[in-house]
C-alpha positions in Angstrom: -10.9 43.8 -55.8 -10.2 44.8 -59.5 -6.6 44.8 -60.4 -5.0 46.6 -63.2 -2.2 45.3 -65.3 -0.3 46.5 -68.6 1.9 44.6 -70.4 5.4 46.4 -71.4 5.8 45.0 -74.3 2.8 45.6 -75.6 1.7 48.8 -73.6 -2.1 46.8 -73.4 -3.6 47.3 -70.1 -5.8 44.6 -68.5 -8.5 44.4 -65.8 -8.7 41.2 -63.8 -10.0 40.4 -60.0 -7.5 38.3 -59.4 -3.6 37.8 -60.3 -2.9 36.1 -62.9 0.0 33.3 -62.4 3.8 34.3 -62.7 6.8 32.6 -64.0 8.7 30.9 -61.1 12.5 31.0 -60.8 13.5 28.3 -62.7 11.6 29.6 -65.4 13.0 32.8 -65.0 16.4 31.4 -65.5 15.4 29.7 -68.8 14.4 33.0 -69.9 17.5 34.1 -69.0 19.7 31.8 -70.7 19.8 28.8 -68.6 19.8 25.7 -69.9 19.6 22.3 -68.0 16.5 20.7 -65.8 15.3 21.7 -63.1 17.1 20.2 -61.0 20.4 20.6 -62.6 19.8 24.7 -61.8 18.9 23.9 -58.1 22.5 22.5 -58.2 23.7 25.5 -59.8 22.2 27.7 -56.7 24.9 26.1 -54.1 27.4 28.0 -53.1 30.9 28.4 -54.2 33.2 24.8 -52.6 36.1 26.7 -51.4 39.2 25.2 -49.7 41.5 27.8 -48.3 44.1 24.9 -47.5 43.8 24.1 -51.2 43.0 26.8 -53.2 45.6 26.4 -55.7 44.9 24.7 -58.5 46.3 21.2 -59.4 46.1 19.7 -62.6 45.8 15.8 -60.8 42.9 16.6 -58.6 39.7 16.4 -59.1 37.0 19.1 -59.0 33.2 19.0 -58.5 30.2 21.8 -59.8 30.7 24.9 -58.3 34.2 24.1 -56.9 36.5 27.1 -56.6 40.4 27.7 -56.6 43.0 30.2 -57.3 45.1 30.2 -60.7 47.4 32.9 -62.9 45.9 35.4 -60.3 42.4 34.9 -60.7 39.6 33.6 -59.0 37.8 31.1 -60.9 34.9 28.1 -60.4 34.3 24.9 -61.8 30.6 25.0 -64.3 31.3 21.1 -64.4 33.2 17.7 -63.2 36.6 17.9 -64.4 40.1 16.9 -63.6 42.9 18.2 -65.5 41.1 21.0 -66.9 43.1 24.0 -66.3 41.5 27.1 -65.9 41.7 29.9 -68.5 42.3 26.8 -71.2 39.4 25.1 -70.5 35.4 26.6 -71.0 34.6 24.4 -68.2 36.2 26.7 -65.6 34.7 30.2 -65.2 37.3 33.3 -64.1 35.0 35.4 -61.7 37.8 37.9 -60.4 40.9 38.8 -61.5 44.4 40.2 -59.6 43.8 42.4 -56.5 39.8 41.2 -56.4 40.9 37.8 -56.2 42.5 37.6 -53.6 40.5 39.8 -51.6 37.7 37.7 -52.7 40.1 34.4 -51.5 40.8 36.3 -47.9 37.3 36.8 -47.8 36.4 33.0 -48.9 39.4 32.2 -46.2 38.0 34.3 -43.6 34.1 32.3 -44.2 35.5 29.1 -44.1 37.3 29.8 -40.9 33.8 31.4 -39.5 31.8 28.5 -40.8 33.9 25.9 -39.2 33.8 27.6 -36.0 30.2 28.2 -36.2 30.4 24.3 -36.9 32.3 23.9 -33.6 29.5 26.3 -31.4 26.8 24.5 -33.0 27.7 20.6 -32.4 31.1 20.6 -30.1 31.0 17.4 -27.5 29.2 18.0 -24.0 31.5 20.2 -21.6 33.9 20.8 -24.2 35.2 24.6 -23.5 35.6 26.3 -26.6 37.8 29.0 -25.1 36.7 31.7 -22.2 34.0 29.3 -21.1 32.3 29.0 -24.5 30.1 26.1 -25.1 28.5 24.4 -28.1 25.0 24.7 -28.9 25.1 20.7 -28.9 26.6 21.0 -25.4 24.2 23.1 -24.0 21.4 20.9 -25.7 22.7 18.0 -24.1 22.5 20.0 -20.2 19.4 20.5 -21.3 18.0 17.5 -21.9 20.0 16.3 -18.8 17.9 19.0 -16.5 14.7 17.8 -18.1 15.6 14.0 -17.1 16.4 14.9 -13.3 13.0 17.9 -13.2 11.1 14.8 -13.6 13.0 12.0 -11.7 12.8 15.0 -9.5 9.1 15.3 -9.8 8.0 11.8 -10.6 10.1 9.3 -8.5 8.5 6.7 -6.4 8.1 7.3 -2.6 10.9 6.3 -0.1 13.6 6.4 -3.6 16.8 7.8 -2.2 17.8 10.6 -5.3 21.1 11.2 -3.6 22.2 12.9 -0.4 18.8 12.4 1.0 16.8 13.9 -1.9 13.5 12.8 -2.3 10.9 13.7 -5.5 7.9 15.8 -5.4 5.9 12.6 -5.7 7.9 11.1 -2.4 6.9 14.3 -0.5 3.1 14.4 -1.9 2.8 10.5 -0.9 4.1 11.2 2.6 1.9 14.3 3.1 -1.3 12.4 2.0 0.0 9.7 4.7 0.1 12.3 7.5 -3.0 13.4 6.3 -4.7 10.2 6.6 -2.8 9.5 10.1 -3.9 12.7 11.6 -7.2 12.2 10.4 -7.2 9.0 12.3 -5.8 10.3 15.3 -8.1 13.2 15.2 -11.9 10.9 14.9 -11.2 7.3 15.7 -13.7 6.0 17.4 -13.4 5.8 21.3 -11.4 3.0 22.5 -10.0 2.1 19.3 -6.2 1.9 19.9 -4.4 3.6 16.6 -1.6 1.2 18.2 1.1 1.5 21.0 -1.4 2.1 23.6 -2.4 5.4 21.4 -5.7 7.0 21.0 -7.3 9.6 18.6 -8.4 13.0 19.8 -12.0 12.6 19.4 -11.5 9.1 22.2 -10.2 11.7 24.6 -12.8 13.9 23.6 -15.2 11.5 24.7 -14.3 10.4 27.6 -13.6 13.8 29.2 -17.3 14.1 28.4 -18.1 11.5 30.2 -15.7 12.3 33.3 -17.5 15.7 33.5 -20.6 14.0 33.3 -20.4 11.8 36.3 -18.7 14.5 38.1 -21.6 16.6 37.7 -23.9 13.9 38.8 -21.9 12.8 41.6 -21.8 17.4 42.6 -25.5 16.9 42.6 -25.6 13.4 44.9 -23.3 15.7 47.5 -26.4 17.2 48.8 -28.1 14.3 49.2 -25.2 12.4 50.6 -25.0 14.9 53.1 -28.2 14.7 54.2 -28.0 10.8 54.2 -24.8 11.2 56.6 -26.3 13.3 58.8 -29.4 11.2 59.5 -27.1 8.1 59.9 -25.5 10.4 62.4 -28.9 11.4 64.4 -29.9 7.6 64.3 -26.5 6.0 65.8 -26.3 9.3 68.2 -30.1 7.3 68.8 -28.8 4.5 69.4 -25.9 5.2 71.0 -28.3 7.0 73.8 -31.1 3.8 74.2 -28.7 1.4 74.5 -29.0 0.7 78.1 -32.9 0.8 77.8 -32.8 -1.7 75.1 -30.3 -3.4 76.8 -32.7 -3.9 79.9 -35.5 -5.0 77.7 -33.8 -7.5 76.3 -32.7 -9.5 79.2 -36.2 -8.9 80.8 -37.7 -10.3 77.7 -34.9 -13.3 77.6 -36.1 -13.5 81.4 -39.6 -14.2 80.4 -39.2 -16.5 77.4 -36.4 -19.1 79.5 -39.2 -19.0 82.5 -41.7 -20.1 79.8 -39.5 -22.9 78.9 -39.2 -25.1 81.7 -41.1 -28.2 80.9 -43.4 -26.2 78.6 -45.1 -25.7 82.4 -46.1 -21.7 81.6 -49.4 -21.0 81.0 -50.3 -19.9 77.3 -50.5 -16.3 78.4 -46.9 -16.5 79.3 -45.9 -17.9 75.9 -48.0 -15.1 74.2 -46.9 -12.5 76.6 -43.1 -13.7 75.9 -43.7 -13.2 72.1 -45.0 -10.0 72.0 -43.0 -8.6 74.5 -40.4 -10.0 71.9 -41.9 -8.3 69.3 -41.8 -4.3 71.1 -38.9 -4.9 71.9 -37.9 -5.8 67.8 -40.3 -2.3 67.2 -38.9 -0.4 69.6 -35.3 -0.9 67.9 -36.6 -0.3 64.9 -38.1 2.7 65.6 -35.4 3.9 67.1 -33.1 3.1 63.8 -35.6 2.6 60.9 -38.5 5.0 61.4 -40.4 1.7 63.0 -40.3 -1.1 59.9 -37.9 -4.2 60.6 -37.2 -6.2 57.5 -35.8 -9.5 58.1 -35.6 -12.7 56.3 -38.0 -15.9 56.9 -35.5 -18.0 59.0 -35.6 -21.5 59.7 -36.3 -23.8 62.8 -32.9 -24.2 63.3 -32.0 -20.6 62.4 -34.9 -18.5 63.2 -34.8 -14.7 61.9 -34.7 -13.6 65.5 -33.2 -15.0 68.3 -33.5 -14.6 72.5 -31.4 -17.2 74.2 -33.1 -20.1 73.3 -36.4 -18.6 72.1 -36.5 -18.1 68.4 -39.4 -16.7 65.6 -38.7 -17.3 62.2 -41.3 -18.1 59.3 -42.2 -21.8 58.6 -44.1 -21.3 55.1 -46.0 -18.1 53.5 -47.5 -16.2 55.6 -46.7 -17.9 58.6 -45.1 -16.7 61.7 -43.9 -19.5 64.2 -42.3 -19.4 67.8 -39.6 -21.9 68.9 -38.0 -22.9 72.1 -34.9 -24.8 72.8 -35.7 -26.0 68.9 -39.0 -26.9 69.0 -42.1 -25.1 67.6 -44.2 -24.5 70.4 -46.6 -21.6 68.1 -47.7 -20.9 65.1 -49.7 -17.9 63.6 -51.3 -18.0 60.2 -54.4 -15.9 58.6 -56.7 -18.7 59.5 -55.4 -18.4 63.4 -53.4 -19.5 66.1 -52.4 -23.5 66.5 -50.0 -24.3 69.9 -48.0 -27.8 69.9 -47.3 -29.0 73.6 -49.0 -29.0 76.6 -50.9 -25.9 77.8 -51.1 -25.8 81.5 -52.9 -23.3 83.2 -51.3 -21.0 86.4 -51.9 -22.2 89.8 
């Protein structure tokens, strides 16, 4: 960007792209009669010092740059130091205003001070200090401030279970104890079954499981009712059975008791008897079975002494594998095996 430039004093116009450097303000106030450094004429820029409790001036005090009082009606200020210098004698004072300006220019230096120490007041007054109609300081309000900020972040930050007063508890406190619940209910939700969370309590997902398996079982013991049923009303046909043969097998029995206690008198019966005795036994054993167990008798082996089945003193049993043996009044009189028939005793043959 081409910028255009002429000098007054000269009336020369220049063309530059870019702007040439200035004078600053000190310089600026050397060209305009200033003299002193630079930082002699920052000095220079402070404000009037003006005392409304002592504007007068004295001739034993002493009076700073830029220091201002009231003297023969005029306002005047201090270019230097001095003490003793009294204005309108000496060059070090300079008169600004004179008669009705000075003191309007002192009521309105009077009226400044009074504003600035008030604004002094607002701006750094002690914590809860009322100013006046509930006025605070800037400092006070500061001070709440920084207060708030303290107890937002106790408030947010404090450790779990810490009491803040009248049963306040942090943000932190409630997000600990939520996470704890959270956890907890977890827990009670899926432990595993029978794992007691404690106090005789279980989780959800225990309960869970063993209503499953209640309403398993009940539905397999629903489908056994049939069955059971049945079973009950067989049981029922068979003793009903029973119940009606009973004098029949009753009769059998002592007729075969009959038989075997003939057979036994000084082993004198022939050894059709003794046969004859055993398998008459034996229906009779079938014929109660078929009457109660669809004709199969299961029975254990026995012993000699305590043969599997027993008429009066007659008793079979089985002495070894695959052997079937007959005893009476406890001795072995027969014995069957695969390889045949061997009889102990004497065998005397019918008249």
């Amino acid at each position: 960007m081409t910028t255009t430039m002429t000098d007054l004093a000269s009336g020369k116009t220049c063309l530059f792209n870019e702007a040439l450097p200035g004078r600053d303000a000190y310089e600026e106030a050397l060209s305009q009669g200033f003299t002193g450094t630079r930082a002699e004429w920052v000095a220079s820029l402070r404000g009037l010092e003006f005392d409304p409790e002592n504007a007068a001036w004295e001739n034993d005090r002493a009076y700073p740059p830029r220091a201002a009082v009231i003297h023969a009606n005029s306002f005047w200020f201090a270019d230097a130091a001095n003490q003793g210098a009294e204005p309108g004698v000496e060059a070090v004072w300079v008169k600004l205003v004179h008669g009705e300006d000075a003191a309007a220019l002192t009521q309105a230096l009077t009226q400044m001070g009074t504003l600035r120490d008030e604004a002094a007041l607002i701006a750094s007054a002690a914590e809860d200090q009322d100013l006046g109609g509930g006025t605070y300081s800037a400092n006070h309000h500061r001070l709440k401030a920084e207060t708030a900020r303290d107890e937002a972040a106790l408030i947010a930050g404090a450790a779990e279970d810490q009491d803040l007063g009248d049963g306040t508890y942090s943000a932190n406190h409630h997000r600990l104890k939520a996470e704890t619940a959270r956890d907890e209910a977890a827990l009670i939700a899926g432990a595993a079954e029978d794992q007691d969370l404690g106090g005789g309590t279980y989780s959800a997902n225990h309960h869970r499981l063993k209503a499953e398996g209640a309403r398993d079982e009940a539905a397999l013991s629903v489908a056994a009712v049939p069955t059971v049923v049945s079973s009950s009303a067989t049981l029922a046909a068979v003793l009903g059975q029973v119940a009606r043969e009973q004098p029949a097998l009753r009769q059998s029995m002592e007729d075969a008791i009959a038989i075997l206690n003939a057979a036994t008198e000084g082993f004198e019966a022939s050894f059709d008897t003794i046969i004859s005795a055993a398998f008459f036994a034996l229906r009779v054993a079938s014929q109660t079975s078929g009457q109660v167990n669809g004709g199969r008798v299961a029975m254990t082996g026995g012993t000699l002494d305590d043969p599997a089945l027993r008429i009066g003193t007659a008793g079979i049993y089985s002495s070894a594998a695959d052997t079937l043996s007959i005893a009476i009044a406890g001795s072995e009189v027969a014995r069957f095996t695969p390889s045949g028939l061997t009889i102990f005793g004497t065998i005397t043959e019918a008249p």
